[in-house]
C-alpha positions as a Markdown table, in Angstrom:
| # | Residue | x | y | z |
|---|---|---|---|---|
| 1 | Unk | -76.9 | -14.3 | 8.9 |
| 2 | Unk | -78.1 | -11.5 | 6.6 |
| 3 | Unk | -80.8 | -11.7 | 4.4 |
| 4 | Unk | -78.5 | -11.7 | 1.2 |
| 5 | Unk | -81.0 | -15.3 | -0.2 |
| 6 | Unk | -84.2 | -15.7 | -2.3 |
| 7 | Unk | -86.1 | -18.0 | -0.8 |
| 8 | Unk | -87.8 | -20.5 | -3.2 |
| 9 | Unk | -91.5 | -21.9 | -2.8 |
| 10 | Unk | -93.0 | -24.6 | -5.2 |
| 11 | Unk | -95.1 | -27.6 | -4.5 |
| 12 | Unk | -94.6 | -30.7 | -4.2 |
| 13 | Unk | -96.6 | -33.5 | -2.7 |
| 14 | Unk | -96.6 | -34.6 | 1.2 |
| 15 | Unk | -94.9 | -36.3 | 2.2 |
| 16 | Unk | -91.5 | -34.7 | 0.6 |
| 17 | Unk | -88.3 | -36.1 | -0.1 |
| 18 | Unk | -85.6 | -34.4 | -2.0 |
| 19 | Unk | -83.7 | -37.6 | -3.0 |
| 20 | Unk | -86.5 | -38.9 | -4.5 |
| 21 | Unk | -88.1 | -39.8 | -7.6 |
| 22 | Unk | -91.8 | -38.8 | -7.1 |
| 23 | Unk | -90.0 | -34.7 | -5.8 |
| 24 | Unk | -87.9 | -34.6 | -9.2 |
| 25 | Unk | -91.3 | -35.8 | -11.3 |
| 26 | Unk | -92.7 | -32.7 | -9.3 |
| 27 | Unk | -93.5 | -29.9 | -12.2 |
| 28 | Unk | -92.6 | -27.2 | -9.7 |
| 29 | Unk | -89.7 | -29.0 | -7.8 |
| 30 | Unk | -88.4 | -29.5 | -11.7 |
| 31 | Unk | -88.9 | -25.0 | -12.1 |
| 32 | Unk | -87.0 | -24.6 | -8.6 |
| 33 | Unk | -84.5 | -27.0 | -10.3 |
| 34 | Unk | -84.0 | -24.9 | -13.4 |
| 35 | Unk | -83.0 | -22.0 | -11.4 |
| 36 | Unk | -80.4 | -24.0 | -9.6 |
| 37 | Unk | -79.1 | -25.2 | -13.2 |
| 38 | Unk | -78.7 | -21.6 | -14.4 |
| 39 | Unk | -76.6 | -20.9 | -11.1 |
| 40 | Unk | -74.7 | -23.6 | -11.8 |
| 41 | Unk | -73.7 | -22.8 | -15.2 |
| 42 | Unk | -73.2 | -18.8 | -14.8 |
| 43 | Unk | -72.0 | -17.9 | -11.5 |
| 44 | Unk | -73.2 | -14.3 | -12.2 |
| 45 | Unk | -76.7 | -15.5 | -12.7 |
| 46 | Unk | -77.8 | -13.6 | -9.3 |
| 47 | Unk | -80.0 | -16.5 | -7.4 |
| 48 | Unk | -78.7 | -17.2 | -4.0 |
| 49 | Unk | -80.5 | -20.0 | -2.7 |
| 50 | Unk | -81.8 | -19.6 | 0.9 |
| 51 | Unk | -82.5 | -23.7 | 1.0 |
| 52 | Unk | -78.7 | -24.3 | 1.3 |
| 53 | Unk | -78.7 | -22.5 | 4.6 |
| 54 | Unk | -79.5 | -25.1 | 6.4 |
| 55 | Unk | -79.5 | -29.2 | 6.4 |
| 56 | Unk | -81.6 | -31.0 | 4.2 |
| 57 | Unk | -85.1 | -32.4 | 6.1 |
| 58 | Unk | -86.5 | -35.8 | 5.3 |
| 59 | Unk | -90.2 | -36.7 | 4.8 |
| 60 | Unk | -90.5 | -38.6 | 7.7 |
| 61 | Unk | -89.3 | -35.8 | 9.6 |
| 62 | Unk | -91.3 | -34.1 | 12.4 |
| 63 | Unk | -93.4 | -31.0 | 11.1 |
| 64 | Unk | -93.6 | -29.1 | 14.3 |
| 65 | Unk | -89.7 | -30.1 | 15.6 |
| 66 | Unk | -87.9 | -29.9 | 12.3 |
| 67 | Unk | -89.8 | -29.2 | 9.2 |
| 68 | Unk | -91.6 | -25.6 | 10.1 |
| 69 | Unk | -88.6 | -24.5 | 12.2 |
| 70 | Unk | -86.1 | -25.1 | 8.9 |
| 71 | Unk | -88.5 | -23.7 | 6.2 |
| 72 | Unk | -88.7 | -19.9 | 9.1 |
| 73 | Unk | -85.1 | -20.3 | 9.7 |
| 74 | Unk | -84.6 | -20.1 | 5.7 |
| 75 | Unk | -86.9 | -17.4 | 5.1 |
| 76 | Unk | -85.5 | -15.4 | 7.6 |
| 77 | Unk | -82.0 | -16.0 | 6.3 |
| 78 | Unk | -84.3 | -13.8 | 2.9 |
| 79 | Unk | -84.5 | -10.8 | 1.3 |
| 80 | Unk | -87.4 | -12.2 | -1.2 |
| 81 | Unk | -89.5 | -15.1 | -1.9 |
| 82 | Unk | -90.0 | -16.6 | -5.3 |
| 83 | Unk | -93.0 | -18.4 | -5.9 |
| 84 | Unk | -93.7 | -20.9 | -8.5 |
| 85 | Unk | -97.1 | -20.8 | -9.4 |
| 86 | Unk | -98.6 | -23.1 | -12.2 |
| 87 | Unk | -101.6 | -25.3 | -12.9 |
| 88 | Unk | -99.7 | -27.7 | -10.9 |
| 89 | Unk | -99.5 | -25.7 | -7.9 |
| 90 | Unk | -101.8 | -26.9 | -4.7 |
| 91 | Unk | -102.4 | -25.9 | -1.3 |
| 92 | Unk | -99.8 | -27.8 | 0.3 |
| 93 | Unk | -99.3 | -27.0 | 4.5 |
| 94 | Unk | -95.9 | -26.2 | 3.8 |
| 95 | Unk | -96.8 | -23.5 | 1.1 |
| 96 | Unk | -99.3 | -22.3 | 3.1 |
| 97 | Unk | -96.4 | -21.7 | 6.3 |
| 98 | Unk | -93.9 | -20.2 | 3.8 |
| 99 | Unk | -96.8 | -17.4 | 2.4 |
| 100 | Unk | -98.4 | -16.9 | 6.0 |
| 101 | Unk | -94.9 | -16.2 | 8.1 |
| 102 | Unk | -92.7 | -14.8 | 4.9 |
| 103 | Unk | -95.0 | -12.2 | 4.2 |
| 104 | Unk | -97.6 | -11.5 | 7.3 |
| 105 | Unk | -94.5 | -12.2 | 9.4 |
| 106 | Unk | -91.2 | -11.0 | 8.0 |
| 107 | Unk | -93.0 | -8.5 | 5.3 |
| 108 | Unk | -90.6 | -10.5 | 2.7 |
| 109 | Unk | -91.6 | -8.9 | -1.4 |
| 110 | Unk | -92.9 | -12.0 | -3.2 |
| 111 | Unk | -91.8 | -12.6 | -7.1 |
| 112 | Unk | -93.8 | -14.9 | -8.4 |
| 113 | Unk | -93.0 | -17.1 | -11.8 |
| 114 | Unk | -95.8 | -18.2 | -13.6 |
| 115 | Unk | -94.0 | -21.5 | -15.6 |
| 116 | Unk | -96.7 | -21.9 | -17.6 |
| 117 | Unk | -96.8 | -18.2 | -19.0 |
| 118 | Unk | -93.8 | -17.8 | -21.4 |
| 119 | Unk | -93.7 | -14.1 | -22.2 |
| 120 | Unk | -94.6 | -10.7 | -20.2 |
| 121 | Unk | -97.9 | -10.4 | -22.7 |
| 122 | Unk | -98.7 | -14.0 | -21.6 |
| 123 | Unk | -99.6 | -12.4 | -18.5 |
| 124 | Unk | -101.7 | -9.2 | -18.9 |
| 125 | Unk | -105.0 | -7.8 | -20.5 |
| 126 | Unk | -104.8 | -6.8 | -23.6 |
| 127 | Unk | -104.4 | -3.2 | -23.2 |
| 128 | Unk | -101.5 | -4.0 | -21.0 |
| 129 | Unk | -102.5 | -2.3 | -17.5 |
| 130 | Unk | -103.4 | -5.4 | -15.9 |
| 131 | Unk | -102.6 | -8.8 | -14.9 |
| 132 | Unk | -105.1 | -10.8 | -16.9 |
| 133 | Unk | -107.5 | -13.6 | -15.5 |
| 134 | Unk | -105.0 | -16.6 | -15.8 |
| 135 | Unk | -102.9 | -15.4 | -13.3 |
| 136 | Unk | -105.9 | -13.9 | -10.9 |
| 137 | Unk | -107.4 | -17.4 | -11.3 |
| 138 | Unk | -103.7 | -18.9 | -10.3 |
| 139 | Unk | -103.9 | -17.5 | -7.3 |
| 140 | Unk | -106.9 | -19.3 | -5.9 |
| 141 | Unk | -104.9 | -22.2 | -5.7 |
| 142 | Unk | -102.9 | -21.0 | -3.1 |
| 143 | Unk | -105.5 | -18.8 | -0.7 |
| 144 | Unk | -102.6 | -17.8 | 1.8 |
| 145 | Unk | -101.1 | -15.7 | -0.9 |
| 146 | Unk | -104.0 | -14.5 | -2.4 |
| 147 | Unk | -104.9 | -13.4 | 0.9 |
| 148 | Unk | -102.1 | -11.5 | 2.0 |
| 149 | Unk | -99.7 | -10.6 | -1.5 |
| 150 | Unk | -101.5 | -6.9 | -0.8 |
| 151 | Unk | -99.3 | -6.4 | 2.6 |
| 152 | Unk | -96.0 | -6.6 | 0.5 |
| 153 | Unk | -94.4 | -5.7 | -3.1 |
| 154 | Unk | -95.5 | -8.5 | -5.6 |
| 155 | Unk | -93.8 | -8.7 | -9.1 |
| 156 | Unk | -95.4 | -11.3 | -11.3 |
| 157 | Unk | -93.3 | -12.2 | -14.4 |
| 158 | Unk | -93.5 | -15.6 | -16.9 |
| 159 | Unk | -91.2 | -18.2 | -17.2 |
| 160 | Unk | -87.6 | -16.2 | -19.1 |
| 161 | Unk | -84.1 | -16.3 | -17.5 |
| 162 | Unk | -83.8 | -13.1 | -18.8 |
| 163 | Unk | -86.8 | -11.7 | -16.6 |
| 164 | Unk | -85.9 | -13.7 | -13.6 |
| 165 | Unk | -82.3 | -12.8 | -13.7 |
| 166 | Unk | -83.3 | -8.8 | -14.4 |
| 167 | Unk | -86.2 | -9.2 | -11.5 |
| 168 | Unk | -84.0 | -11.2 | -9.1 |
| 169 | Unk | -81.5 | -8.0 | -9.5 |
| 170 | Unk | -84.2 | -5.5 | -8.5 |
| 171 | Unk | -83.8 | -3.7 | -5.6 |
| 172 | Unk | -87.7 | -2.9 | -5.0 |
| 173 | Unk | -87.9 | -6.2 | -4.4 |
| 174 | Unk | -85.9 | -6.9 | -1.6 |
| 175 | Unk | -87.3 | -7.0 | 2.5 |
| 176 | Unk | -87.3 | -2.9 | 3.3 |
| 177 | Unk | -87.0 | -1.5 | 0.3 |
| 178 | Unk | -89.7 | 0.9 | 0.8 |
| 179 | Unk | -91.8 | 0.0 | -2.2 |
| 180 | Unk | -95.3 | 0.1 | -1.8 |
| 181 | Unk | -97.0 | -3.0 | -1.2 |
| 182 | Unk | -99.0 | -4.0 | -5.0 |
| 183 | Unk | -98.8 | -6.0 | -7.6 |
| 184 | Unk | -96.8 | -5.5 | -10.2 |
| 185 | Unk | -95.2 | -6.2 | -13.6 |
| 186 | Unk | -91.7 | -6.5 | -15.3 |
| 187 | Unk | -91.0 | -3.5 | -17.8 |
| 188 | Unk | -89.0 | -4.3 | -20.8 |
């Protein structure tokens, strides 16, 4: 399969199960779901979800046998990962797999949504060169991306279907696109 899907990663507490309530009352299961609304209301909206490659897992499932073989086989179905990062966001083991393999592994560009930023300014210093101390402090919660984010492209934008949909279209972003591994920033 070709990597033509963006591969979402969000939190949610362990044990995980889609169909239930305690995963929809999960603030970054309910971002992931946004997205999927937006694709189901404009078909041109340009996220192609990597998590309907393959069959849904349970939370009783095995993590060695079936959940950490489905979340690789997804991410190398990618061209991308995007990463909801909020104050909600913790260091699950599955986030941690999904940073560690997706980038250190398959060299996949991360875009990372910040859900509680709302606007590009929400984000940066206030000259504007660079990412403020909200989002550095953000990433601390989730040492496996802080860790490795400098081995691929990064692009860090706020919560705007406008900037997802723009940033989901960008071609630096993609698995060998040749961009330079760094952070950076959507331009308006």
């Amino acid at each position: 399969m070709s990597q033509i899907y963006n591969y979402c990663a969000f939190y949610v507490s362990e044990p995980f199960s889609e169909s239930s309530l305690g995963a929809h009352a999960t603030k970054d299961f309910c971002y992931y779901n946004i997205l999927k609304a937006w694709k189901g209301l404009d078909s041109s909206f340009p996220f192609k979800n990597a998590h309907d490659t393959t069959y849904n897992v349970r939370d009783n499932s095995d993590w060695e046998s079936t959940l950490k073989p489905r979340l690789r086989e997804r991410l190398r179905n990618s061209k991308n990962i995007i990463l909801f990062l909020s104050e909600n966001t913790s260091n699950s083991r599955a986030l941690r797999e999904e940073m560690e393999y997706g980038i250190n592994t398959l060299s996949l560009p991360v875009i990372v949504i910040y859900p509680d930023l709302k606007t590009n300014e929400d984000l940066h210093t206030y000259d504007k060169k660079n990412l403020n101390n909200t989002v550095k402090n953000l990433w601390d919660k989730l040492p496996a991306f802080r860790d490795s984010k400098s081995k691929v492209p990064v692009l860090h934008i706020p919560m705007d279907k406008y900037v997802i949909g723009t940033s989901l279209n960008n071609s630096d972003f993609i698995v060998n696109s040749g961009k330079k591994p760094d952070d950076y920033s959507y331009k308006n």
